[in-house]
Structure formats: C-alpha cells, structure tokens
C-alpha positions as a LaTeX table, in Angstrom:
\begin{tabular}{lrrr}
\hline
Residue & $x$ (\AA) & $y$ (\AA) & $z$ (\AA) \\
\hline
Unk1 & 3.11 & 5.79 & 20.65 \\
Unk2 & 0.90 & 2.81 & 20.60 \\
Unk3 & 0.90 & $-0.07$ & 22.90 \\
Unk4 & 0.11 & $-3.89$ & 21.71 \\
Unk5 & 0.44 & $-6.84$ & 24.56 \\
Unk6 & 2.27 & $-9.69$ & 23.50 \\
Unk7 & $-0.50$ & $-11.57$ & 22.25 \\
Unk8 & $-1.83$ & $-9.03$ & 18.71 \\
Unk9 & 1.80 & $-8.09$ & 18.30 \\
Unk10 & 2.60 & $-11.61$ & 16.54 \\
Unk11 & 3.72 & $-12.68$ & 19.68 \\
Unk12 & 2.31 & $-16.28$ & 21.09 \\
Unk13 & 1.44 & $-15.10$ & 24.44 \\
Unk14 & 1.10 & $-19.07$ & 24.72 \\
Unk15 & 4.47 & $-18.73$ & 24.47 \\
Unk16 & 5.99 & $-22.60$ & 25.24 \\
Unk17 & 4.25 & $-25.64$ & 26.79 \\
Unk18 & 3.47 & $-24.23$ & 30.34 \\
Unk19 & 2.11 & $-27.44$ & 31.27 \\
Unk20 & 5.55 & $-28.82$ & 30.78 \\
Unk21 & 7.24 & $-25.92$ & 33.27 \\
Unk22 & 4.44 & $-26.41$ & 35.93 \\
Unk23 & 5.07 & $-30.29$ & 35.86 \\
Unk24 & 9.30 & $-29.21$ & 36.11 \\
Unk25 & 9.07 & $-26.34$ & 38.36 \\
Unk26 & 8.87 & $-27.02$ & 42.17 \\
Unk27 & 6.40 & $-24.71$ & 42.94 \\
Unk28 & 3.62 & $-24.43$ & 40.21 \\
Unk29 & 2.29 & $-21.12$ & 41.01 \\
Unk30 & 6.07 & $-19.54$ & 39.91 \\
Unk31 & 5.16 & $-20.55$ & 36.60 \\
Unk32 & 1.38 & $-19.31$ & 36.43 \\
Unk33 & 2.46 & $-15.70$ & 37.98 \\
Unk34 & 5.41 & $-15.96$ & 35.38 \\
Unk35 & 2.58 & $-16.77$ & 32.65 \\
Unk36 & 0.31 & $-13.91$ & 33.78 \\
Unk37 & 3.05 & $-11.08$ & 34.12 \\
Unk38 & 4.28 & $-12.50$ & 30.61 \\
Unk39 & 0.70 & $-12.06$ & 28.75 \\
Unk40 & 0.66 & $-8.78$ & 30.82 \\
Unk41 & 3.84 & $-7.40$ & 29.10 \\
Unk42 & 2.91 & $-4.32$ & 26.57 \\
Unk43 & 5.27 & $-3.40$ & 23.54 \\
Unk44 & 5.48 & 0.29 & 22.85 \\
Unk45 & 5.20 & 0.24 & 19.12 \\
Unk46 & 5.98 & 3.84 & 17.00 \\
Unk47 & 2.95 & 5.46 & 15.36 \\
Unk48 & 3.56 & 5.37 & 11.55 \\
Unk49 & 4.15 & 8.73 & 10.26 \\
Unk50 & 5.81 & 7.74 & 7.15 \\
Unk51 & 3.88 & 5.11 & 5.38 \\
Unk52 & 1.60 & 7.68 & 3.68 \\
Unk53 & 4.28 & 9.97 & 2.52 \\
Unk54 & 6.21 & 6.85 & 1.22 \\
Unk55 & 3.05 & 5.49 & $-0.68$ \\
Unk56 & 3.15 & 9.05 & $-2.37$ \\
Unk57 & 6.97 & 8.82 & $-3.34$ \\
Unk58 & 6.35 & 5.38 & $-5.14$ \\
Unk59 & 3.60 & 6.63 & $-7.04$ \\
Unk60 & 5.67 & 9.43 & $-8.05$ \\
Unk61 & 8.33 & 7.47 & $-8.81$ \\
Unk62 & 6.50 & 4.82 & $-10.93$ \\
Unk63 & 4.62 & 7.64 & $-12.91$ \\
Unk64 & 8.13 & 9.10 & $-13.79$ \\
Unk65 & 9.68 & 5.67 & $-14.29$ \\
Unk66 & 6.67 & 4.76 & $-16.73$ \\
Unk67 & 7.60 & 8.36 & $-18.71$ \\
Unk68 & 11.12 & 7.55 & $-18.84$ \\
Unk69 & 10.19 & 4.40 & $-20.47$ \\
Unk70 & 7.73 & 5.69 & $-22.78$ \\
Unk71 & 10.29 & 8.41 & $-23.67$ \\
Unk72 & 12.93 & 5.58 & $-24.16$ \\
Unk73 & 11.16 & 3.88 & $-26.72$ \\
Unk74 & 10.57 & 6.72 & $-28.19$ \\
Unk75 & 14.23 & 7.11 & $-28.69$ \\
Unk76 & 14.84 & 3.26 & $-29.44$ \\
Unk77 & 12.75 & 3.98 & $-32.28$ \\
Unk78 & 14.22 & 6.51 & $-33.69$ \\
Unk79 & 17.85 & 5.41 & $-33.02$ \\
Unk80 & 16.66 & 2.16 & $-34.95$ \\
Unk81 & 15.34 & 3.83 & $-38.03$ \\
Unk82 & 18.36 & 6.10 & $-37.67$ \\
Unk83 & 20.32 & 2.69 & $-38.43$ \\
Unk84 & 18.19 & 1.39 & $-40.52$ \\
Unk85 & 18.62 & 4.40 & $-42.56$ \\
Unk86 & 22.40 & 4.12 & $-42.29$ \\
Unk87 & 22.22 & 0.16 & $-43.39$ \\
Unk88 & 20.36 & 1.37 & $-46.19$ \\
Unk89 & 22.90 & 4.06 & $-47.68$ \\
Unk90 & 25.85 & 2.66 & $-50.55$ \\
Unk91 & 28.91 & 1.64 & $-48.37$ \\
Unk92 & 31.01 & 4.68 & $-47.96$ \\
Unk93 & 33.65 & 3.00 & $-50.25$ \\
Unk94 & 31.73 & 3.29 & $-53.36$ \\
Unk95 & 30.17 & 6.89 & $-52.62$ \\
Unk96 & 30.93 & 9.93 & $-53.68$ \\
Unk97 & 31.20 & 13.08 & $-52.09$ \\
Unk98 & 28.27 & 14.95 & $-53.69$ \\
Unk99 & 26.35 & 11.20 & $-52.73$ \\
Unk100 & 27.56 & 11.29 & $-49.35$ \\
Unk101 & 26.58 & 15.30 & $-48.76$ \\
Unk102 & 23.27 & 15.12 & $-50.54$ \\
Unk103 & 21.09 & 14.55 & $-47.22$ \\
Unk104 & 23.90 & 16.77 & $-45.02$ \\
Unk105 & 23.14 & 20.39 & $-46.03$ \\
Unk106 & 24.59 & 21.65 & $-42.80$ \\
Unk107 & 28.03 & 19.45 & $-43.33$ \\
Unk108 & 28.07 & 20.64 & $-47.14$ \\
Unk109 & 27.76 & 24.53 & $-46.31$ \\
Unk110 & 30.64 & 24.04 & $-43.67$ \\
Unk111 & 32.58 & 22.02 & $-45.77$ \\
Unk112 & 32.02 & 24.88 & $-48.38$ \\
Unk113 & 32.90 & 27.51 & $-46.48$ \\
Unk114 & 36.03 & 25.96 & $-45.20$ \\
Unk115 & 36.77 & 25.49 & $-48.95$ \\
Unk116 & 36.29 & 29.22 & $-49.78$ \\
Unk117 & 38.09 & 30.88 & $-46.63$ \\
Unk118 & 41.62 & 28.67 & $-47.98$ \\
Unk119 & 41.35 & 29.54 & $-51.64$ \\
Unk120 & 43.93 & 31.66 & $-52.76$ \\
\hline
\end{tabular}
C-alpha cells in the first residue's frame, strides 16, 4: 500500500483561502496548525495489481473481436452472393422441377429415393 499526502494525490493542499480563515478566526494560529496537520494528512492508496492483467484481457479481446469481424465479412460475402445467386434464378413460378433440381444433387437423390421406396 502506497501513501500520497494531500498535495500529489489531486488534492489542493491549498485547500481554500486561508488568509480569509486567519482574518475570521479569533486566534490565527488555530488556522495555521489546522493548515499544517491538513498538508500533513497521507492517503493510503492500493498498489495496482490489476492494470497489467487488464491491459492483457483487452488486447485479447480486440485481437478476437478483429477475427470475429474479419470472419463476419467473410460470411456477409458469401450470404450476399448466396442472394445474389438466388435473385438471379427464374422465379419459382415459371420453373420446372428438373430447372429447379439441376444445381441440388443432394435434394434430387432424396427426392428420388423417396419416389422409389412409395412405388408400388
């Protein structure tokens, strides 16, 4: 644990006008030992244990989140010529079956098979 007076721990160890208390105060001195025990006043501050391993944890963390990103334009991409694939086919209204299964051998075989295990 670290120690910091009053004046390097942000706080104004000038701390209000003392003039102004001396020329209030009956006694002057009660406000010159109440300056001196108030500059004298130490702050226990923590020791920072956790700054480092925080520092490390963002780094991480933007190195993954730059990844991710990477990755998900990677899939924008190929969502997007996915679509532009599908804008690009005849409406399904005017296609035919053999049109529509052309590019889907996996759906044709299926569809195929479930065809031959009903026949009679």
């Amino acid at each position: 644990v670290s120690t910091q007076s009053t004046g390097s721990s942000g706080i104004n160890a000038e701390y209000g006008d003392w003039s102004y208390y001396s020329s209030r105060v009956g006694d002057p001195s009660i406000v010159d030992d109440f300056k001196a025990k108030y500059a004298g006043v130490s702050i226990p501050r923590p020791e920072d244990t956790t700054s480092a391993s925080i520092g490390v944890l963002e780094a991480d963390f933007k190195k993954d989140v730059a990844e991710y990103l990477s990755g998900a334009n990677e899939r924008i991409a190929t969502f997007e010529s996915k679509l532009a694939n599908l804008h690009a086919e005849k409406p399904m209204e005017e296609m035919t079956v053999e049109e529509y299964l052309s590019d889907k051998p996996e759906l044709r075989a299926k569809i195929e098979a479930d065809i031959a295990s009903r026949a009679l």
